[in-house]
Backbone as JSON, one array per atom type, in Angstrom:
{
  "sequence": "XXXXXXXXXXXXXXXXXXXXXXXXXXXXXXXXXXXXXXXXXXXXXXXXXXXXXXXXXXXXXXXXXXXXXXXXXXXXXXXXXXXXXXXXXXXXXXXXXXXXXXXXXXXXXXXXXXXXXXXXXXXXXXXXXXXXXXXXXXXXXXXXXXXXXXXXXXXXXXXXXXX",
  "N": [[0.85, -1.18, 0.0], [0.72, 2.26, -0.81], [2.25, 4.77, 0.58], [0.95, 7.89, 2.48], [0.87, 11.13, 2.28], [2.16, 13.31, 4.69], [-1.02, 14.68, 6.39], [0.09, 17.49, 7.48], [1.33, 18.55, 5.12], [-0.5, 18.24, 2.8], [-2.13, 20.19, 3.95], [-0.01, 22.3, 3.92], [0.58, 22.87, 1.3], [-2.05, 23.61, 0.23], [-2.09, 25.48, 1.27], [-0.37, 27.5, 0.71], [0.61, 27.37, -1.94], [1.45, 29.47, -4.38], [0.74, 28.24, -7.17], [-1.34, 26.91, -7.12], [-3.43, 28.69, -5.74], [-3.61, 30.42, -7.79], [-4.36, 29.45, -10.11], [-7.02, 28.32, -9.23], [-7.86, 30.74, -9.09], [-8.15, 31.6, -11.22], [-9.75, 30.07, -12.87], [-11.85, 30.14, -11.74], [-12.39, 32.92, -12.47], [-12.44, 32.91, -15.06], [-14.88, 31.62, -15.94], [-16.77, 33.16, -14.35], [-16.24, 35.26, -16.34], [-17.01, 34.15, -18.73], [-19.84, 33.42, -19.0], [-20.39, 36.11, -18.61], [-19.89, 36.98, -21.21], [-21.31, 35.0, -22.89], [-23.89, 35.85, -23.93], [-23.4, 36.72, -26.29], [-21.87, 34.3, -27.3], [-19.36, 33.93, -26.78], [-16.71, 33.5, -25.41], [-14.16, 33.6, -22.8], [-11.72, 33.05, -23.22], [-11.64, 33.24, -25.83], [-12.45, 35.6, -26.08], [-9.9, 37.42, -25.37], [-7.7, 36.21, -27.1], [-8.65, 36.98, -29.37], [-9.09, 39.65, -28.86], [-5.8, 40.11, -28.78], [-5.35, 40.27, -31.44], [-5.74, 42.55, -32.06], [-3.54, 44.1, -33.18], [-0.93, 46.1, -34.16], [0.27, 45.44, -36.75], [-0.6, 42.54, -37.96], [-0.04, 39.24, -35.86], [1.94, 36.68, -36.35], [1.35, 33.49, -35.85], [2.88, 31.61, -34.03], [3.88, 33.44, -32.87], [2.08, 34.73, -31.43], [0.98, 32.47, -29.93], [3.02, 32.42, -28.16], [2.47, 34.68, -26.77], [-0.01, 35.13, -25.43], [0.82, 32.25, -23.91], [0.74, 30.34, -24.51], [0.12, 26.7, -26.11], [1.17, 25.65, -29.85], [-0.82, 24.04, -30.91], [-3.03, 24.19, -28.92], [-4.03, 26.59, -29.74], [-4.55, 26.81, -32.4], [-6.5, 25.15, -32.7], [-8.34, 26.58, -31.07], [-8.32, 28.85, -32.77], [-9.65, 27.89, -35.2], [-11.77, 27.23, -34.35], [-13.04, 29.62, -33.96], [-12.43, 31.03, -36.51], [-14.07, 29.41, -38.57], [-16.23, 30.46, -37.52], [-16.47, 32.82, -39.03], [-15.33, 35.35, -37.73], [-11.93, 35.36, -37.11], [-9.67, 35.44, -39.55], [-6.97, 33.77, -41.24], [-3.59, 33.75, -42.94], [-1.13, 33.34, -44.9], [1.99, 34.69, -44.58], [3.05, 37.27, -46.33], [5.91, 37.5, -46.75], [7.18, 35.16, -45.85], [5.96, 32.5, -46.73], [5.71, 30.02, -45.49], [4.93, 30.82, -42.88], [2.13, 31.91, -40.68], [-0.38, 34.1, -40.55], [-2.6, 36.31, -38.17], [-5.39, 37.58, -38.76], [-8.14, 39.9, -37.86], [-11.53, 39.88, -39.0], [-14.17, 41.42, -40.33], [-16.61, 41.03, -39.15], [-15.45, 39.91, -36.84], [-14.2, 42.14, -35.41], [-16.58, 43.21, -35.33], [-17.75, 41.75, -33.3], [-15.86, 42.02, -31.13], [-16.51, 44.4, -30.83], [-19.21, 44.73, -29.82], [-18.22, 42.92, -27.41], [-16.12, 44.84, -25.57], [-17.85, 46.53, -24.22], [-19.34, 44.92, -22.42], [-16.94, 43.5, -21.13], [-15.94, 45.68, -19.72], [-17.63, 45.96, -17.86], [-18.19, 43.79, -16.33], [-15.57, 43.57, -15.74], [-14.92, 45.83, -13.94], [-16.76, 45.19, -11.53], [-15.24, 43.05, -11.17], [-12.88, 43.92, -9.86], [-13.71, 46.21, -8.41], [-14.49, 44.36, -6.28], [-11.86, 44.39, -4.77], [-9.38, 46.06, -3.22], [-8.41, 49.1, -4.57], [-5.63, 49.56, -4.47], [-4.84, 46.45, -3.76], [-5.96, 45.36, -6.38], [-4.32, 46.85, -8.14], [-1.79, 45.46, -7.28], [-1.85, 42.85, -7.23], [-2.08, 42.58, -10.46], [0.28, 43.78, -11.08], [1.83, 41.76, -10.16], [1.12, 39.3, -11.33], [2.07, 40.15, -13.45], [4.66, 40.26, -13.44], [5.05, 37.52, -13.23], [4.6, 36.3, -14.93], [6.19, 37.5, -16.92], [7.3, 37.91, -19.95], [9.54, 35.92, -21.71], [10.14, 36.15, -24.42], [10.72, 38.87, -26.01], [10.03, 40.22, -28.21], [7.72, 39.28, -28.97], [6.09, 40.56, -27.1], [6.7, 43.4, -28.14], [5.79, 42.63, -31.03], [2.77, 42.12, -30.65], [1.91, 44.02, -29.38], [2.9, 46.59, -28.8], [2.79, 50.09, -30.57], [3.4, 50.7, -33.82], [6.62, 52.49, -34.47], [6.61, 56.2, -34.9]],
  "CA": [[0.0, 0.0, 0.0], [1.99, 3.23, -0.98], [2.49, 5.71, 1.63], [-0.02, 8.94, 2.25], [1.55, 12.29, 2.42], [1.65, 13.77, 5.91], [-1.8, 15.95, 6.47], [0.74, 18.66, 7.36], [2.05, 18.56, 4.06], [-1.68, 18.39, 2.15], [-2.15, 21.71, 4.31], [1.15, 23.51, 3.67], [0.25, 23.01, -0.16], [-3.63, 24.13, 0.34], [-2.51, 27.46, 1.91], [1.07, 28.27, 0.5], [1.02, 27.12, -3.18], [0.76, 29.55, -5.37], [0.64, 27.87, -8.2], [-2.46, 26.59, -7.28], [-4.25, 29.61, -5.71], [-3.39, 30.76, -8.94], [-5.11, 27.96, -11.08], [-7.93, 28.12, -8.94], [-8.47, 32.4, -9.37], [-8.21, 31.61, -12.77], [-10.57, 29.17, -13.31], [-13.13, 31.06, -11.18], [-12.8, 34.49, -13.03], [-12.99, 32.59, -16.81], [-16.35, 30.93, -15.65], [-17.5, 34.54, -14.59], [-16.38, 36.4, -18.28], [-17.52, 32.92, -19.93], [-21.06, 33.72, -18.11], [-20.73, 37.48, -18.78], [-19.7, 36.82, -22.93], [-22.25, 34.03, -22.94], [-24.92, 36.27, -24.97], [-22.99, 37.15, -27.78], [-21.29, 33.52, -27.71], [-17.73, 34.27, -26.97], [-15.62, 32.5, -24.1], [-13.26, 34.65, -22.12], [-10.47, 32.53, -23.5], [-11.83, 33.72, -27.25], [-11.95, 37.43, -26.08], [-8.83, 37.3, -25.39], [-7.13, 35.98, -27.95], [-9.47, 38.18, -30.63], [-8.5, 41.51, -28.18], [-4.4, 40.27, -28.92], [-5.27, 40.42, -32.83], [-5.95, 43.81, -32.29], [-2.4, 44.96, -32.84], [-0.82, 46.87, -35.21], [0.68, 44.13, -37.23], [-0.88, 40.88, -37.77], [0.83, 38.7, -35.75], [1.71, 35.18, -36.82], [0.92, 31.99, -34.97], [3.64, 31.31, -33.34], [4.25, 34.86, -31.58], [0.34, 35.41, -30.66], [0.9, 31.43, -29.15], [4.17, 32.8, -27.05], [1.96, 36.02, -26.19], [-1.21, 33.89, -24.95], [1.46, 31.28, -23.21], [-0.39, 28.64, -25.17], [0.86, 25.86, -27.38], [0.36, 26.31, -31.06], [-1.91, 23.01, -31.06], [-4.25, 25.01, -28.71], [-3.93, 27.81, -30.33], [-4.69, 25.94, -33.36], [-7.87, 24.44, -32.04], [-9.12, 27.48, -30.85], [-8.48, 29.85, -33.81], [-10.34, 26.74, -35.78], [-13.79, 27.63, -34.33], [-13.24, 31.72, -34.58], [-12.54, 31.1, -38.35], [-15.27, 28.61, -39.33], [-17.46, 31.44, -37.44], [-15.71, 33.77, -40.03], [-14.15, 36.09, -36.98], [-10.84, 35.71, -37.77], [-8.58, 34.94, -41.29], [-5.7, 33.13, -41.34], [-3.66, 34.24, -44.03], [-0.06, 33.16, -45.66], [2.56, 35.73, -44.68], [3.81, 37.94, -47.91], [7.27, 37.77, -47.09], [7.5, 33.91, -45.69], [4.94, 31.95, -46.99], [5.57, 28.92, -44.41], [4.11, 31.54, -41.68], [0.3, 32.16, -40.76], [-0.52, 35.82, -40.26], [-3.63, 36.33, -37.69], [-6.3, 38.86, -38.82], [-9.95, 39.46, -37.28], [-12.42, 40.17, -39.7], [-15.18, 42.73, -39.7], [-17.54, 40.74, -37.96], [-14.09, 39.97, -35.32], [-14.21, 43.42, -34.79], [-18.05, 44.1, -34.49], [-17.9, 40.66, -32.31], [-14.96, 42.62, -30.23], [-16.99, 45.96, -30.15], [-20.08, 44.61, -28.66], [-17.9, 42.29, -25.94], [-15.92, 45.79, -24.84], [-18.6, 47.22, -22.63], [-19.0, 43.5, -21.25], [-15.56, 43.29, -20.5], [-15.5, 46.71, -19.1], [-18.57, 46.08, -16.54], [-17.15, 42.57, -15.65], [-14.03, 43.88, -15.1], [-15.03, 46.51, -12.95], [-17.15, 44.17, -10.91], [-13.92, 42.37, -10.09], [-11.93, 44.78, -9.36], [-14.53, 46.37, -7.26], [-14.58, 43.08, -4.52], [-10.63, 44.65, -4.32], [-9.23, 47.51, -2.91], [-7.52, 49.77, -5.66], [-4.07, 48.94, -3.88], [-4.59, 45.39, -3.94], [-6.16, 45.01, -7.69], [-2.84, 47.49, -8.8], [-0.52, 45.09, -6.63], [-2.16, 41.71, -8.34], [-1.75, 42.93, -11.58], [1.74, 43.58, -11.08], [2.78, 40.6, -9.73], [0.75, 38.57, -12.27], [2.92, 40.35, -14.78], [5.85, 39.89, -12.89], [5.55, 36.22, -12.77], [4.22, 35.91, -16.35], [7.17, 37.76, -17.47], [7.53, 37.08, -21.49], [11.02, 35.65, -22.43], [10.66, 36.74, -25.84], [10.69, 40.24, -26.19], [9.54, 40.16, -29.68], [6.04, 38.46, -29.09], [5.31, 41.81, -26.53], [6.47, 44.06, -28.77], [5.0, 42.77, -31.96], [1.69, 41.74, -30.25], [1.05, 45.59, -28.2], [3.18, 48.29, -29.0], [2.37, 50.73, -31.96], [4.5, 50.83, -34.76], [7.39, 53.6, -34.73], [6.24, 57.23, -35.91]],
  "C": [[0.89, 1.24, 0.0], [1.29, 4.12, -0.05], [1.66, 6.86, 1.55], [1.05, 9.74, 2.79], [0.63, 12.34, 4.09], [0.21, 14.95, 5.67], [-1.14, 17.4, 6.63], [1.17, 19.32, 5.96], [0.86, 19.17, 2.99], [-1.62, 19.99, 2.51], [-1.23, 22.89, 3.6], [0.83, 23.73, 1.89], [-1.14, 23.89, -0.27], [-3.3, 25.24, 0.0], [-1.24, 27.92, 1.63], [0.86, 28.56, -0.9], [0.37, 28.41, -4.11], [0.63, 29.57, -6.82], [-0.71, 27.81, -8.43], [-3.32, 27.34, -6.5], [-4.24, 30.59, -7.1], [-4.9, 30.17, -10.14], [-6.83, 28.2, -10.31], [-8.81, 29.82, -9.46], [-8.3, 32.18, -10.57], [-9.08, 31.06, -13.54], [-11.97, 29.93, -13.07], [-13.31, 32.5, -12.2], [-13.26, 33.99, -14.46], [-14.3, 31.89, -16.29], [-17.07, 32.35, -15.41], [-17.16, 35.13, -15.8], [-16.78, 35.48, -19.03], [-19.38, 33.56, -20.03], [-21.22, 35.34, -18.96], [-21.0, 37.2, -20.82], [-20.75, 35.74, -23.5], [-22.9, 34.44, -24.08], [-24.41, 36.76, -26.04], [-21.9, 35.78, -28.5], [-19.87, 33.43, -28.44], [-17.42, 33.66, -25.75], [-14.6, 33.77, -24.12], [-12.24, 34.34, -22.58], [-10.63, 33.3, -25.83], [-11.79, 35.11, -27.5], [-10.37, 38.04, -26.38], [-8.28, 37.14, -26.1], [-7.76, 36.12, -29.47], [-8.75, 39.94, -30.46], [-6.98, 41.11, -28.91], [-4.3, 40.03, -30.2], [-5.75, 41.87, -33.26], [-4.58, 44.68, -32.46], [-1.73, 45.78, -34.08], [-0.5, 46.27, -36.48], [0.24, 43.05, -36.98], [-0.07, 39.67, -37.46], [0.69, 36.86, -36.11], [1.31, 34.1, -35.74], [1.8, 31.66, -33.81], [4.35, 32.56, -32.06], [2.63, 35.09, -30.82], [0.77, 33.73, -29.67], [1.81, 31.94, -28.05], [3.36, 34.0, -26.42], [1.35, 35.64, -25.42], [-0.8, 33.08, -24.01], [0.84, 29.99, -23.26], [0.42, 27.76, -25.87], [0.77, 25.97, -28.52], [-0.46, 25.34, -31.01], [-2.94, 23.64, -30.25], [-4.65, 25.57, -28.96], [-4.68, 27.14, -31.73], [-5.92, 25.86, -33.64], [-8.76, 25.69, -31.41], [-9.18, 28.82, -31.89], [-9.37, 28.76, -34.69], [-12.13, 26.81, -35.39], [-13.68, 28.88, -34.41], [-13.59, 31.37, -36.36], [-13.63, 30.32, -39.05], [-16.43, 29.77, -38.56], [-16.98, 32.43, -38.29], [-15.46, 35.38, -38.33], [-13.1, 36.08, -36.75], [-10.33, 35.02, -38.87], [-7.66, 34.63, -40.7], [-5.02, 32.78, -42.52], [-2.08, 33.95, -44.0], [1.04, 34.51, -44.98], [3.61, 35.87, -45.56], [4.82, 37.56, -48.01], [7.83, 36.06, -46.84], [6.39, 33.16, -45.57], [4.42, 30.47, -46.2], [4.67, 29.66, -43.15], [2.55, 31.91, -41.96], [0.43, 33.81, -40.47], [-1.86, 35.25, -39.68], [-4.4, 37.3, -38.25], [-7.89, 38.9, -38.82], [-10.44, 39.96, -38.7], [-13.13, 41.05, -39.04], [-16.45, 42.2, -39.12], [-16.79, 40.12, -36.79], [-14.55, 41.11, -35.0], [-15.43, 43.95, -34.31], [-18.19, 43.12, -33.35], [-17.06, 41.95, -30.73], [-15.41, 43.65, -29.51], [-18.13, 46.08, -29.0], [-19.5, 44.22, -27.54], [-17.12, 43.39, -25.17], [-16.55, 45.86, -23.86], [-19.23, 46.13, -21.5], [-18.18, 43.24, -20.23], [-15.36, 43.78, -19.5], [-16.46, 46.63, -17.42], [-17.94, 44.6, -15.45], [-16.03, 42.78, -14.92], [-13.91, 44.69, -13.84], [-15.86, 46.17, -11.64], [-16.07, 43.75, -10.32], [-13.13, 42.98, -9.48], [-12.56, 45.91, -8.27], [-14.49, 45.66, -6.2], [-12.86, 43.39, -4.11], [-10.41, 45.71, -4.26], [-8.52, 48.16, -4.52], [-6.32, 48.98, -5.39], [-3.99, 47.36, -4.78], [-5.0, 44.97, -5.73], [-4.21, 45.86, -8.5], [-1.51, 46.32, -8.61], [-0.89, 43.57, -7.6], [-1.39, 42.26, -9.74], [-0.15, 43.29, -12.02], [2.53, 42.91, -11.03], [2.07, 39.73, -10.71], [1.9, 38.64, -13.3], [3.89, 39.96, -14.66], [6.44, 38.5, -13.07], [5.64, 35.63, -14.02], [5.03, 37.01, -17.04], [7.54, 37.17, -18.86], [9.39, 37.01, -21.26], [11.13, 35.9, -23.84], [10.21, 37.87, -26.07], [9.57, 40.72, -27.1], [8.37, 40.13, -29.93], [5.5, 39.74, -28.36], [5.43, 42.98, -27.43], [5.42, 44.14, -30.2], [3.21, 42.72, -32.08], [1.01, 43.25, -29.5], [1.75, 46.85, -28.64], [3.21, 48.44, -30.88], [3.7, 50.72, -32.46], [5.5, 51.95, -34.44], [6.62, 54.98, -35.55], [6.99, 57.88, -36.68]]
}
């Protein structure tokens, strides 16, 4: 009969880990924006990764997957129902024709425009059950931890072109 972890141990994981107070606030908030996006039949995980095709440059597959912190096979699988709903193209890129280019369409974008003021009430909902402080201090340390290693994927995925 193999051995049970000490109850001390179960505990110290419960109430330390946070990996998995992590996992768990994560799960909980996409079930509330799933809920909220419901009526226009969008998933919080589809907002998302529609909002990070909003960038100035259509980014390819493999940098929106490193942006996202997805695999491309998920990535894959979930751009695969956007596009058969025709909200986003997936399109050859000009210069290296082995690469995908992402780009929403104009019913992406009217999809995107209605889920905004969703987003925005949702959002402020959550961030309401937290003080200012503490929503500022989350958000920091989220970033902090989810730190991109490739530069490239934040720049080409958020900041505006050069003027």
């Amino acid at each position: 009969m193999p051995k049970k972890l000490p109850l001390e141990v179960v505990h110290e994981v419960r109430d330390a880990c946070l990996c998995l107070a992590t996992q768990r606030a994560a799960r909980l908030l996409a079930r509330r924006f799933d809920r909220a996006f419901a009526p226009l039949g969008l998933t919080n995980g589809q907002f998302s990764l529609m909002m990070a095709l909003c960038a100035p440059q259509a980014p390819t597959l493999g940098r929106l997957a490193d942006f996202l912190a997805m695999d491309r096979t998920t990535l894959t699988a979930a751009l695969k129902s956007l596009e058969r709903r025709g909200l986003v193209r997936v399109a050859a890129d000009e210069e290296d024709r082995r690469a995908r280019r992402l780009f929403l369409t104009d019913a992406g974008c009217a999809a995107l425009a209605a889920a905004a003021p969703i987003w925005r009430k949702e959002h402020g909902a959550v961030e309401a059950e937290l003080s200012s402080s503490e929503a500022d201090r989350l958000r920091k340390s989220l970033k902090k931890l989810g730190a991109e290693s490739k530069p490239q994927a934040r720049r080409e995925t958020h900041e505006r072109p050069s003027q």
